[in-house]
gemmi code that builds the backbone of each chain (N, CA, C; Angstrom):
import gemmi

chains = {
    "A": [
        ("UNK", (0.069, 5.681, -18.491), (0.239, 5.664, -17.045), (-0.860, 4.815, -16.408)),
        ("UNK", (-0.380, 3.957, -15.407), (-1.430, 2.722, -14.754), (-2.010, 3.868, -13.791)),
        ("UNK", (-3.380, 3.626, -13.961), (-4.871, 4.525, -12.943), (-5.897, 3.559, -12.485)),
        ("UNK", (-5.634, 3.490, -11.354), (-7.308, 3.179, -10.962), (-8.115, 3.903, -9.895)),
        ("UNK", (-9.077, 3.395, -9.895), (-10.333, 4.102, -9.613), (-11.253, 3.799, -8.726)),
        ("UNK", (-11.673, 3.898, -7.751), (-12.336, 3.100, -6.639), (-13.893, 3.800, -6.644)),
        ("UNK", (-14.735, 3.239, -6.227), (-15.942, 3.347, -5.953), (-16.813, 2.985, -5.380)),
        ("UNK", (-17.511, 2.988, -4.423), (-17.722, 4.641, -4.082), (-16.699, 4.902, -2.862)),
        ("UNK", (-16.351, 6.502, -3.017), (-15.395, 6.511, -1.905), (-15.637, 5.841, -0.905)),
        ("UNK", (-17.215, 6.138, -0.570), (-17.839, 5.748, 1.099), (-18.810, 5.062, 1.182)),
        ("UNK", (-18.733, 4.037, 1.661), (-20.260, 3.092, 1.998), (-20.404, 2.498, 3.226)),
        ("UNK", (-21.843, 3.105, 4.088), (-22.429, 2.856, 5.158), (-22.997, 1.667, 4.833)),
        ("UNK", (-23.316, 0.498, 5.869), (-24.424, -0.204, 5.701), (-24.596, -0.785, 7.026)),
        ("UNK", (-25.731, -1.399, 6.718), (-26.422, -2.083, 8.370), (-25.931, -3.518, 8.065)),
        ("UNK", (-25.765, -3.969, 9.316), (-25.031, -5.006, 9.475), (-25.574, -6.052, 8.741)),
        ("UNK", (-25.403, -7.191, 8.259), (-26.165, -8.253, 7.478), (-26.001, -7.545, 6.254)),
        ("UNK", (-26.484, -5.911, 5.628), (-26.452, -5.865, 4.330), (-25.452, -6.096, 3.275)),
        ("UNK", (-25.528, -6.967, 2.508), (-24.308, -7.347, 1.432), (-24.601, -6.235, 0.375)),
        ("UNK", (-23.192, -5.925, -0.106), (-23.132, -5.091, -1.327), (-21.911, -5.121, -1.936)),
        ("UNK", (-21.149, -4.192, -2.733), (-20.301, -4.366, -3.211), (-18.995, -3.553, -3.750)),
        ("UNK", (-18.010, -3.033, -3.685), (-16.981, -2.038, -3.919), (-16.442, -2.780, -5.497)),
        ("UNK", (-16.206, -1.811, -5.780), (-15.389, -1.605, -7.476), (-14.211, -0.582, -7.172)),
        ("UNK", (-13.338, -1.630, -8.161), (-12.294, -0.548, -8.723), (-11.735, -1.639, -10.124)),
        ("UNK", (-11.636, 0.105, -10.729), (-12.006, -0.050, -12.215), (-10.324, 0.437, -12.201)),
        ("UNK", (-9.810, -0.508, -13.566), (-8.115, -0.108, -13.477), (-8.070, 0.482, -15.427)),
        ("UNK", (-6.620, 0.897, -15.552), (-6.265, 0.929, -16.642), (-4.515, 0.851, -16.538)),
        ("UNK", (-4.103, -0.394, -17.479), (-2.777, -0.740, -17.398), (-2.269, -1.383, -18.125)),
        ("UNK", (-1.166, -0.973, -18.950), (-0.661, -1.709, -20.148), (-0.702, -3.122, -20.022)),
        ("UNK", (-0.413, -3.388, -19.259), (-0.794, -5.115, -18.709), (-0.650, -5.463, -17.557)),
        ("UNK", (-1.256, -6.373, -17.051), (-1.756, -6.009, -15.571), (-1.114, -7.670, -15.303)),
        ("UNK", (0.009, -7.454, -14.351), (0.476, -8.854, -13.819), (-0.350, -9.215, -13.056)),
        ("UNK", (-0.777, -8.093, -11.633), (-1.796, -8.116, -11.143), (-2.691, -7.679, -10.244)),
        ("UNK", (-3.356, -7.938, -9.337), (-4.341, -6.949, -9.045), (-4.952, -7.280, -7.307)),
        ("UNK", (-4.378, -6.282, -6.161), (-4.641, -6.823, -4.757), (-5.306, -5.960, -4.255)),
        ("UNK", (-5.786, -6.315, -3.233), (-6.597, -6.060, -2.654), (-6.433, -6.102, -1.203)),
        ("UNK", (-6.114, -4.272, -0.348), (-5.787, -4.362, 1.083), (-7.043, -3.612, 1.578)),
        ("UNK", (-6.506, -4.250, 2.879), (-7.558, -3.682, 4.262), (-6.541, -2.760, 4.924)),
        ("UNK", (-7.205, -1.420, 5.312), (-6.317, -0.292, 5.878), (-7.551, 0.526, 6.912)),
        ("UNK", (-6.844, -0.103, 8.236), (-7.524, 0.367, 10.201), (-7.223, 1.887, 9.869)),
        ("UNK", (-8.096, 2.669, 10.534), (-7.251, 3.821, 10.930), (-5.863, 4.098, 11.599)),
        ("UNK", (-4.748, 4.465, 10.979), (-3.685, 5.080, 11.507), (-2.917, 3.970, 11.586)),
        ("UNK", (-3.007, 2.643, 10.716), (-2.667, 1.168, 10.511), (-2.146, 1.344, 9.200)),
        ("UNK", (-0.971, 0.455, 8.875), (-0.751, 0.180, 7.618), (-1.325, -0.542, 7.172)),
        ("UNK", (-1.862, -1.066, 5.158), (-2.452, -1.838, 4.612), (-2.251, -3.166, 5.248)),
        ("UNK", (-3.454, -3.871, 5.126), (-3.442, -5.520, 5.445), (-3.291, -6.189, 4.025)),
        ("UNK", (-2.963, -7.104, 3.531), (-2.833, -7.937, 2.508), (-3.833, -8.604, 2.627)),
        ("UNK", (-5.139, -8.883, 1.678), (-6.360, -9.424, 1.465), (-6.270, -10.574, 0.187)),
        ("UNK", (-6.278, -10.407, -0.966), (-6.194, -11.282, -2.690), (-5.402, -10.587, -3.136)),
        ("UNK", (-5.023, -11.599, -3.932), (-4.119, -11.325, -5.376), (-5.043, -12.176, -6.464)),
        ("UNK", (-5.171, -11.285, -7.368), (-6.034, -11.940, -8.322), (-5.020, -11.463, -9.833)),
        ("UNK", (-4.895, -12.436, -10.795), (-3.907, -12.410, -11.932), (-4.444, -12.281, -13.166)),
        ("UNK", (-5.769, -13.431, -13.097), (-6.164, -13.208, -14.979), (-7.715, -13.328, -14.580)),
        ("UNK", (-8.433, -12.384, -15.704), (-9.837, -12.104, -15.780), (-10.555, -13.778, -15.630)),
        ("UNK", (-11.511, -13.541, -15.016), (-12.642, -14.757, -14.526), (-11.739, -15.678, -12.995)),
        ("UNK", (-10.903, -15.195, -12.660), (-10.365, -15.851, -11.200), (-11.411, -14.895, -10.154)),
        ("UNK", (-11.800, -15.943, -9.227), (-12.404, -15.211, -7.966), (-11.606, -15.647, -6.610)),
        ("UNK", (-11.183, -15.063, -5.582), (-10.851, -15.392, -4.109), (-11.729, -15.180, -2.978)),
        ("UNK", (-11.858, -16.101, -1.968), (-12.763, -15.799, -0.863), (-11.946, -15.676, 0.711)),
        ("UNK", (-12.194, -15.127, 1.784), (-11.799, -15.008, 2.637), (-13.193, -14.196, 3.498)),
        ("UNK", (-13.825, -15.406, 4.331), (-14.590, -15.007, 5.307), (-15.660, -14.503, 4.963)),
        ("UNK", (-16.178, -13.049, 4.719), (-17.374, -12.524, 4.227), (-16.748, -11.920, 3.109)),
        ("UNK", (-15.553, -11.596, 2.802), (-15.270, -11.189, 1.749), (-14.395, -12.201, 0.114)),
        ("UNK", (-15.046, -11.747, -0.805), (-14.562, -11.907, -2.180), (-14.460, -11.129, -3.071)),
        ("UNK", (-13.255, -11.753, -3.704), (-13.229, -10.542, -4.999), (-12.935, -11.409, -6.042)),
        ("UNK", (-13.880, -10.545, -6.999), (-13.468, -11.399, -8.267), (-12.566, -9.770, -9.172)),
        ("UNK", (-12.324, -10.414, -10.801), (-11.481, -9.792, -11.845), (-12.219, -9.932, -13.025)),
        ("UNK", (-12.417, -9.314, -13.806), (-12.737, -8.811, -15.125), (-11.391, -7.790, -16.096)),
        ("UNK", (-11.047, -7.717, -16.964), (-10.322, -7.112, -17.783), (-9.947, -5.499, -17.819)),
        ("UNK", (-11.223, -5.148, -17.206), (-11.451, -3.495, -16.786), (-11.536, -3.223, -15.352)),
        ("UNK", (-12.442, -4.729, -13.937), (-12.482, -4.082, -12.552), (-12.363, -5.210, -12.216)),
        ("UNK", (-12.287, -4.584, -11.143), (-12.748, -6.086, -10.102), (-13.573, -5.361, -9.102)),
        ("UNK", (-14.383, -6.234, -8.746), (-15.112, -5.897, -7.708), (-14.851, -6.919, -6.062)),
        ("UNK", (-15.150, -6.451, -4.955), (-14.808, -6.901, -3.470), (-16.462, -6.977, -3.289)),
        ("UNK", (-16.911, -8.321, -2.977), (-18.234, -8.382, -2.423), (-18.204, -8.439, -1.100)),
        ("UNK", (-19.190, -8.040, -0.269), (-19.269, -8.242, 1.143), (-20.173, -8.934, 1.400)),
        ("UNK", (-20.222, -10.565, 1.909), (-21.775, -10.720, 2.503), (-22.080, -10.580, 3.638)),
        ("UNK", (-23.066, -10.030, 3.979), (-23.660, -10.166, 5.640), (-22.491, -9.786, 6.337)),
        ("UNK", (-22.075, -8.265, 6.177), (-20.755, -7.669, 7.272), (-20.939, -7.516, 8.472)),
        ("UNK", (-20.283, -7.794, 9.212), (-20.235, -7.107, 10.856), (-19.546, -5.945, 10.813)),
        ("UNK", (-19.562, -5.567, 12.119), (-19.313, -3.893, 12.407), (-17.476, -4.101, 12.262)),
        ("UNK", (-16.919, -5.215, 12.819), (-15.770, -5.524, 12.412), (-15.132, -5.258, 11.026)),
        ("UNK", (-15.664, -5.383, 10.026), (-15.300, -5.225, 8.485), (-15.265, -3.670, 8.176)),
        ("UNK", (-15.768, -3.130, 9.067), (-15.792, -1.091, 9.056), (-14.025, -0.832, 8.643)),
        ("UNK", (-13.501, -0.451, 7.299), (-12.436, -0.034, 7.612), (-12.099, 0.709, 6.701)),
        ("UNK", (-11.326, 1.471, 5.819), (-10.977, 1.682, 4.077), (-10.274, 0.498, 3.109)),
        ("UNK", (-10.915, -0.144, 2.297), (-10.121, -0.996, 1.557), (-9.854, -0.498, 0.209)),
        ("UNK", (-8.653, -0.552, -0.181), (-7.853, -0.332, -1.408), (-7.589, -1.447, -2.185)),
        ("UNK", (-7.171, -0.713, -3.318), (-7.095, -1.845, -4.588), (-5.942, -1.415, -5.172)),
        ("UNK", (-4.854, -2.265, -5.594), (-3.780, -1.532, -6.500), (-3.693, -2.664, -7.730)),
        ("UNK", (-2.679, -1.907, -8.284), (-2.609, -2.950, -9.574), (-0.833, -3.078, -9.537)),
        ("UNK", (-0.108, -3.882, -10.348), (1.090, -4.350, -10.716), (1.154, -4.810, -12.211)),
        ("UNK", (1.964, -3.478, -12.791), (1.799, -3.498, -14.195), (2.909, -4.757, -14.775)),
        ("UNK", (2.795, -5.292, -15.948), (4.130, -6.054, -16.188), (5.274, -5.037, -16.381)),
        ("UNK", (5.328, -3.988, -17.230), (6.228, -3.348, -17.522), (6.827, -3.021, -16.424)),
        ("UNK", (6.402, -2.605, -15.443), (7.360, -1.946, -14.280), (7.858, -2.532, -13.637)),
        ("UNK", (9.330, -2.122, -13.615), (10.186, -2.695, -13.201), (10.053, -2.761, -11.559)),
        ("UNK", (10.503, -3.798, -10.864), (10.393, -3.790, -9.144), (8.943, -4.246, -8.784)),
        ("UNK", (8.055, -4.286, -9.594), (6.525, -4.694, -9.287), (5.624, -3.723, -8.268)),
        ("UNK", (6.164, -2.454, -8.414), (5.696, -1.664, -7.748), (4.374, -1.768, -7.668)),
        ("UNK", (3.423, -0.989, -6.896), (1.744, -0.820, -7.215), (0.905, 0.596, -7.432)),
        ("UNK", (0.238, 0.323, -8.152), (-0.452, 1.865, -7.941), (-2.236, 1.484, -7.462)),
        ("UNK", (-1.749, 2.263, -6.391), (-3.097, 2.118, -5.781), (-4.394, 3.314, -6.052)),
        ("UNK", (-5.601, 2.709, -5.687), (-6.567, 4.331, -5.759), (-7.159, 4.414, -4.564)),
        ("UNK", (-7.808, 5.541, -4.148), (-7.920, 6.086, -3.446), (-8.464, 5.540, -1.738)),
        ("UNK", (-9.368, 4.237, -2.638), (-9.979, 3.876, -1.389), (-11.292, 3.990, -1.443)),
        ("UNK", (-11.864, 2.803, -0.875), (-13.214, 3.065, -0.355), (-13.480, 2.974, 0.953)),
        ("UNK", (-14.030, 3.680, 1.828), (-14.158, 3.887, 2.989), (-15.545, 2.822, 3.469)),
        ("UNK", (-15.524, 2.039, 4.131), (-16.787, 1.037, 5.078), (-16.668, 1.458, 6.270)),
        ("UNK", (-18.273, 1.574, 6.347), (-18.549, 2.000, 7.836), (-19.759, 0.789, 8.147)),
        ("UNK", (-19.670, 0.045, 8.790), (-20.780, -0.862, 8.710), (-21.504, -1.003, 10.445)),
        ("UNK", (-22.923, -0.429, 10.703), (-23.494, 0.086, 11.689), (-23.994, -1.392, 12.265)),
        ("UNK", (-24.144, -1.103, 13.599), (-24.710, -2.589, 13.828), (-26.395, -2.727, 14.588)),
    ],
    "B": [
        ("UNK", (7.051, -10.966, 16.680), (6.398, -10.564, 15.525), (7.125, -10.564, 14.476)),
        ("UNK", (6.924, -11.473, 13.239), (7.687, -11.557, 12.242), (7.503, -10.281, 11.134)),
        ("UNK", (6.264, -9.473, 11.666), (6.183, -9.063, 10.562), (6.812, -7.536, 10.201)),
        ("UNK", (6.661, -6.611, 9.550), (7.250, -5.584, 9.195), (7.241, -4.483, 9.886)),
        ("UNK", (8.122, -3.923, 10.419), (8.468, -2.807, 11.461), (8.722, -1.531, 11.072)),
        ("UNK", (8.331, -0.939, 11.854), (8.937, 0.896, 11.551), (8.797, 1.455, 12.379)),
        ("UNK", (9.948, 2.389, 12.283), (10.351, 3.358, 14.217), (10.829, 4.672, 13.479)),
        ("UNK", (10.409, 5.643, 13.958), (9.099, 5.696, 15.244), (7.696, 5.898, 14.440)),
        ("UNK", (7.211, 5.368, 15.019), (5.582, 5.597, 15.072), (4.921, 6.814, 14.489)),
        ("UNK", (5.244, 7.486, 15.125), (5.332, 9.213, 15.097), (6.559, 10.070, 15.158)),
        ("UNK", (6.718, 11.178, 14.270), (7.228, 12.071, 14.470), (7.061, 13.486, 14.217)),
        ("UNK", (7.094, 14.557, 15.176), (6.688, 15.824, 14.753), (8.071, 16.609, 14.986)),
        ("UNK", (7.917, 17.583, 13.941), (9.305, 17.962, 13.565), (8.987, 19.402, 13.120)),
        ("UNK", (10.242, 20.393, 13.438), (9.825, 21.963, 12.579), (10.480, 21.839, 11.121)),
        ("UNK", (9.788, 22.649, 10.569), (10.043, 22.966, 9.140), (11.727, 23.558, 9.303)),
        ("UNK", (12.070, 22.633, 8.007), (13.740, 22.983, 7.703), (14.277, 22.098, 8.624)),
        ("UNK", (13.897, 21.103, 9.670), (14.976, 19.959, 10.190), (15.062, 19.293, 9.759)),
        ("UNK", (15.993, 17.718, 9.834), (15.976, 16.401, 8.884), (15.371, 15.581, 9.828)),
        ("UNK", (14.951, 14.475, 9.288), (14.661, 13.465, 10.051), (14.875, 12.033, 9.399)),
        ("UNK", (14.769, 10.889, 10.170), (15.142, 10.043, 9.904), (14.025, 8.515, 10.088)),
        ("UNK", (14.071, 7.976, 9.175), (12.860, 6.820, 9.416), (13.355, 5.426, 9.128)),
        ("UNK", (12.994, 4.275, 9.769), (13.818, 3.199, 9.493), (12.871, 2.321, 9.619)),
        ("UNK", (12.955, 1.201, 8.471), (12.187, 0.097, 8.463), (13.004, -1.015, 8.304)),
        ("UNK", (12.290, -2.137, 9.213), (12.845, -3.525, 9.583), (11.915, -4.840, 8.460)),
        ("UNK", (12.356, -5.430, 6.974), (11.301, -6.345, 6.692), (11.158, -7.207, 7.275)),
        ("UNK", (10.354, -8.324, 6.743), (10.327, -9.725, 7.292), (11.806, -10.334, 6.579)),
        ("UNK", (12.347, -11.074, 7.306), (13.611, -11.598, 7.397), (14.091, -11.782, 6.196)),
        ("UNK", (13.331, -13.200, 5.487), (14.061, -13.533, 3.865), (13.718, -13.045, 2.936)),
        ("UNK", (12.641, -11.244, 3.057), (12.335, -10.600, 2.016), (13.559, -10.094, 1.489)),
        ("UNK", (13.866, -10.469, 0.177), (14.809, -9.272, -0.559), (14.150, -7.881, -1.162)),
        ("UNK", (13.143, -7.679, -1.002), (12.540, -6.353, -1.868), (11.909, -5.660, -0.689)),
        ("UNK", (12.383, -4.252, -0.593), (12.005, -3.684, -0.026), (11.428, -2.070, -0.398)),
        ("UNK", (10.081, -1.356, -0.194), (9.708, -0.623, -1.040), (9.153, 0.397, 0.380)),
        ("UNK", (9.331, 1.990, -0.387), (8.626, 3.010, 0.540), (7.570, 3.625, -0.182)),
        ("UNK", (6.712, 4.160, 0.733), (5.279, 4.547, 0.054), (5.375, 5.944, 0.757)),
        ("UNK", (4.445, 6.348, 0.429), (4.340, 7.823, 1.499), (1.937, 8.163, 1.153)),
        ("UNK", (1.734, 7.983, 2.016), (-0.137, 7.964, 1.937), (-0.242, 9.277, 2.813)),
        ("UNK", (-1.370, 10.497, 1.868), (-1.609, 11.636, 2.501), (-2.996, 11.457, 3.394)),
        ("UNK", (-3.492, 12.224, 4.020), (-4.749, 11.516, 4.151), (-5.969, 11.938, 3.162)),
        ("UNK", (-7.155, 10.627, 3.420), (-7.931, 10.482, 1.729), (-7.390, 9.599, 0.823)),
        ("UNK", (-6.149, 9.264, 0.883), (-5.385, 8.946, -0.793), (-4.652, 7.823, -0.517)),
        ("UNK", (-4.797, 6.688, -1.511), (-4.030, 5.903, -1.330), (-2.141, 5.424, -1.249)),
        ("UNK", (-2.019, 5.108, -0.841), (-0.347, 5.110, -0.461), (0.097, 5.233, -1.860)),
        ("UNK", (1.101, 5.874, -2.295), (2.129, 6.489, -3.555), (2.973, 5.856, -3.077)),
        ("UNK", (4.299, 5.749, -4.369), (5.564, 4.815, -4.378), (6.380, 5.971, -4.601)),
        ("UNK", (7.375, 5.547, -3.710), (8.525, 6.212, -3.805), (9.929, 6.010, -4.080)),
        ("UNK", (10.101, 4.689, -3.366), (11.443, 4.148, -3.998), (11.631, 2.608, -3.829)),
        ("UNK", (12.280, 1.765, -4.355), (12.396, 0.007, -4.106), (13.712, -0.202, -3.593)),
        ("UNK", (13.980, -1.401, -2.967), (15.450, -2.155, -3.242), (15.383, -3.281, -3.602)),
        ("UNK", (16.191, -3.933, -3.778), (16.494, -5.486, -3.589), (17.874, -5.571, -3.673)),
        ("UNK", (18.078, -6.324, -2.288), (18.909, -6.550, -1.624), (19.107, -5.459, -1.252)),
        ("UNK", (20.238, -4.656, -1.179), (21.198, -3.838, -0.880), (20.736, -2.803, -2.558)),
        ("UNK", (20.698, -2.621, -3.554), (20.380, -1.919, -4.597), (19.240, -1.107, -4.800)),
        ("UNK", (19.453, 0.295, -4.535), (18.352, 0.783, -5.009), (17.863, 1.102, -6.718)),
        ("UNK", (16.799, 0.815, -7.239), (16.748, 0.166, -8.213), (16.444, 1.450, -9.165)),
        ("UNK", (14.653, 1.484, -8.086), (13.861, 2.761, -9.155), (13.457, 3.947, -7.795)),
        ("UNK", (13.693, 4.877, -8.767), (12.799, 6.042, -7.500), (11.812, 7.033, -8.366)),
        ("UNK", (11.143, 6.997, -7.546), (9.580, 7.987, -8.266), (10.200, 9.119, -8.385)),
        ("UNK", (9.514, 9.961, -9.361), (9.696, 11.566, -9.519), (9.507, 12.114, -7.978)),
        ("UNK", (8.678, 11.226, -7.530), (8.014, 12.445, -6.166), (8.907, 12.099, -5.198)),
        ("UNK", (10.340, 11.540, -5.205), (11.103, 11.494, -4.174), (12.403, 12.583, -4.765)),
        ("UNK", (12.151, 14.068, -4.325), (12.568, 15.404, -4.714), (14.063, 14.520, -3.793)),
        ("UNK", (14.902, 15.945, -4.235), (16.562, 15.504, -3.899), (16.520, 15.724, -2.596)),
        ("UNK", (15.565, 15.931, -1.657), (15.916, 16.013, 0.038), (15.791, 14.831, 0.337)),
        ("UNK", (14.991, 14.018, -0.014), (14.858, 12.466, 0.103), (15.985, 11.978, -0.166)),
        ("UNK", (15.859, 11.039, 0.673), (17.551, 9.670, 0.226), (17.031, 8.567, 1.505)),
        ("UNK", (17.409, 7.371, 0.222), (17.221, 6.160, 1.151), (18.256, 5.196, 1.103)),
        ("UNK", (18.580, 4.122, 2.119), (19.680, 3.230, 1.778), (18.857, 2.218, 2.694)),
        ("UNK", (19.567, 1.078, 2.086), (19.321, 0.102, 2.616), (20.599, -0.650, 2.809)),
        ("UNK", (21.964, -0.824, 3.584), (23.555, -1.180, 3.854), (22.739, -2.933, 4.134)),
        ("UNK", (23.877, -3.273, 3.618), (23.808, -4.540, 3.408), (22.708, -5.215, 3.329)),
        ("UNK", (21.803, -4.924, 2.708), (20.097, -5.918, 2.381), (19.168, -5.895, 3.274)),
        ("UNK", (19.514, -5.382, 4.614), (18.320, -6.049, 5.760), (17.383, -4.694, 6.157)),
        ("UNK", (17.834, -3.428, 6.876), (16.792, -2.817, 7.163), (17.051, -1.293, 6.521)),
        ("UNK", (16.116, -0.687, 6.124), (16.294, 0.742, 5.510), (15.964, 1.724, 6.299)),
        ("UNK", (16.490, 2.661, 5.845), (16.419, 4.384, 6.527), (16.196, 5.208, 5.570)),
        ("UNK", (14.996, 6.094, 5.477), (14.233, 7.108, 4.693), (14.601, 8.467, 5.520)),
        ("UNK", (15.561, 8.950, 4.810), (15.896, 10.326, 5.269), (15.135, 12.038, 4.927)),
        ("UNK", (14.492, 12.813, 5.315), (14.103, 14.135, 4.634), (14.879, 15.322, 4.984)),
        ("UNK", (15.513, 15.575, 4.736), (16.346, 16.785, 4.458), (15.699, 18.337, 4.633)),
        ("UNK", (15.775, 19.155, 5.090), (15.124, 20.637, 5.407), (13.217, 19.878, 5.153)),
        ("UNK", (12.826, 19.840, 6.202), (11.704, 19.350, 5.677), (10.418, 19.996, 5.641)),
        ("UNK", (9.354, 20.148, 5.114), (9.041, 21.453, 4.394), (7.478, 20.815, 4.830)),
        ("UNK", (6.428, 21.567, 4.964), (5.047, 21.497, 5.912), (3.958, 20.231, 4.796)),
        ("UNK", (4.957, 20.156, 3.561), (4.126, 19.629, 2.625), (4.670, 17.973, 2.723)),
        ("UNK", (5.475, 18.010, 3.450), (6.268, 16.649, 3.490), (5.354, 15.642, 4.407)),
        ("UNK", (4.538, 16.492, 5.312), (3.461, 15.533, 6.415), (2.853, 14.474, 5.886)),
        ("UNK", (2.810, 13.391, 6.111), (1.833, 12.256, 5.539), (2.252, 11.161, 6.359)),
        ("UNK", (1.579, 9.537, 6.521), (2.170, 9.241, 6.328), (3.295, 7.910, 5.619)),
        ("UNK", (4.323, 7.600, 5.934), (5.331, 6.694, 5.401), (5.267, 5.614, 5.883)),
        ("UNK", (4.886, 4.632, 4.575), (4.921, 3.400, 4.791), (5.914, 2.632, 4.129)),
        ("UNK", (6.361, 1.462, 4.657), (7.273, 0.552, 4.499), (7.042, -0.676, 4.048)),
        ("UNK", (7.089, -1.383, 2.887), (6.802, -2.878, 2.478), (7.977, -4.029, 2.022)),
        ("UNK", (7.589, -5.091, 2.346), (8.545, -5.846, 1.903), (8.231, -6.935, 0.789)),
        ("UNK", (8.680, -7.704, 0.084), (8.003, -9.185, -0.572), (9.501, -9.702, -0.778)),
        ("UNK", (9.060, -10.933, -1.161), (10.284, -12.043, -1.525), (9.897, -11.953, -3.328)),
        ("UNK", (10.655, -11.730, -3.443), (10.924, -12.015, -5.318), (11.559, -12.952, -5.792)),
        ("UNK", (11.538, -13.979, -6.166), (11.829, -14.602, -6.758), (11.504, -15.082, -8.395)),
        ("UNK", (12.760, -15.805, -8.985), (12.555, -15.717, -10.533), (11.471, -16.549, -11.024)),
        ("UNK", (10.805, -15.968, -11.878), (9.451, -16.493, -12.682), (8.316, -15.812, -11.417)),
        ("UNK", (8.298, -15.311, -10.405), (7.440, -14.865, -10.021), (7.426, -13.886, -9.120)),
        ("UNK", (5.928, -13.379, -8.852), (6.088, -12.074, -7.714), (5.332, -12.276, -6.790)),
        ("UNK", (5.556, -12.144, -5.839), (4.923, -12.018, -4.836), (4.216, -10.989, -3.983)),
        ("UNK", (3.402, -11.032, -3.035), (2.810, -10.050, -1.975), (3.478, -8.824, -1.452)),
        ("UNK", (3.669, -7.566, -1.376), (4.398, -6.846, -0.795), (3.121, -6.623, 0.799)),
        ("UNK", (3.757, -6.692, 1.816), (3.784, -6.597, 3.264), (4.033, -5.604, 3.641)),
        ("UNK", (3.008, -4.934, 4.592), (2.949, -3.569, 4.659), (3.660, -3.597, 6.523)),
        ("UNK", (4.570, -2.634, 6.356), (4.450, -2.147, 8.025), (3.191, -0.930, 9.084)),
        ("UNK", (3.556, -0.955, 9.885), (2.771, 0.057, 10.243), (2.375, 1.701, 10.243)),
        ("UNK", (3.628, 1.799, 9.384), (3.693, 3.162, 9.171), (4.505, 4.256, 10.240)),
        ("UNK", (5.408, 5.022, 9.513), (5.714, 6.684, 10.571), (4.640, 7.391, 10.115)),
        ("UNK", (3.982, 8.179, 11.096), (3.441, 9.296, 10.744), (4.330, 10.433, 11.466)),
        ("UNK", (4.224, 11.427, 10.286), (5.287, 12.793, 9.991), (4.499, 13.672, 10.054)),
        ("UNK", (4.676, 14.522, 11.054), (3.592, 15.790, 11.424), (4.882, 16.894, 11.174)),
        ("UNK", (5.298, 17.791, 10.402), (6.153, 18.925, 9.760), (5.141, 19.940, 10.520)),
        ("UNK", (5.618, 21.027, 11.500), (4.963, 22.219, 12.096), (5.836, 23.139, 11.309)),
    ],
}
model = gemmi.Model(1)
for chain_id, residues in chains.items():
    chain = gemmi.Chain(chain_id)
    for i, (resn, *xyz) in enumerate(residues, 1):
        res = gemmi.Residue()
        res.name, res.seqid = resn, gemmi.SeqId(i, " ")
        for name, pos in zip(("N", "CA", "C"), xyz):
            atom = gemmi.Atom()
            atom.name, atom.element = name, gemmi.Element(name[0])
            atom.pos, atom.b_iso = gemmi.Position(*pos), 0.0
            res.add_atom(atom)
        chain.add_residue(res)
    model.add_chain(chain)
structure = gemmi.Structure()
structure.add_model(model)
structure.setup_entities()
């Protein structure tokens, strides 16, 4: 069964501080691997699609790269704007329809 | 707004009524997919189409659930006697599929389902 795993649920930071969210997957084979932005009481935003280990994407202060086991979402120098929960799902090959399984979320709160 | 719709917004409802939820994709998506997100937790899958065919449905869409999508374009997520555990809420996605590849699924804005 495809699982992933996000970490840390919750991260505060002061504005300017860069850091970084993980989510760690497990999946018979992984077509591939996105990455949404979700407002309060908003449906997911569509952020990357990332496909095979060592690809990275950028958009604004944010990137994410892929490894075989995670990927990680870097933030540099956030504004209070970037405060939101971002999720990670995966898209196994086997499954049929390309469904996703997402995890839980990491929650950004970024203070200014 | 081209992008993905869902009515209503909100709905609060008593335990044991049905209700009804309908999502609009973006135009030349053929795939259309429902989620259902509790709060804390990331959105769960519940059922797909393409076109007009419903394809796959999750275990967690119990037999009060039923969805259609009549002729390819917009779907209706039905709940049947609906029960205090059914609250969350329902999201709606679309993508274009095409052969040799997959694409983005597109999120709408969500019903939220308040069951009293």
């Amino acid at each position: 069964e495809d699982q992933v795993t996000q970490s840390p649920e919750a991260l505060r930071l002061q504005e300017g501080e860069s850091s970084s969210l993980n989510c760690s997957y497990t999946v018979s084979g992984l077509r591939g691997l996105f990455w949404y932005r979700q407002d309060p009481g908003k449906g997911p935003e569509f952020l990357f699609t990332l496909y095979s280990a060592g690809e990275e994407k950028e958009k604004e202060r944010l990137k994410a790269t892929l490894t075989k086991k995670e990927s990680f979402l870097h933030i540099t120098a956030p504004k209070p704007e970037d405060s939101a929960t971002y999720l990670c799902a995966v898209q196994a090959i086997q499954t049929s329809g390309s469904r996703l399984t997402f995890g839980e979320g990491t929650q950004l709160t970024v203070n200014p | 707004d081209t992008g993905v719709s869902q009515n209503p917004r909100h709905k609060i409802t008593k335990r044991g009524q049905n209700v009804t939820f309908r999502c609009d994709p973006i135009s030349e998506h053929n795939r259309l997919y429902w989620y259902r997100q509790t709060l804390g937790q990331g959105p769960e899958f519940l059922t797909y189409f393409q076109n007009e065919a419903q394809l796959e449905k999750s275990r967690l869409l119990s037999d009060r659930f039923s969805a259609e999508r009549p002729k390819g374009s917009f779907s209706t997520l039905e709940i049947q006697r609906t029960e205090q555990g059914d609250s969350a809420m329902y999201l709606c996605a679309s993508s274009l599929r095409l052969a040799g590849s997959y694409n983005e699924q597109f999120f709408g804005p969500g019903t939220r389902l308040t069951v009293l």
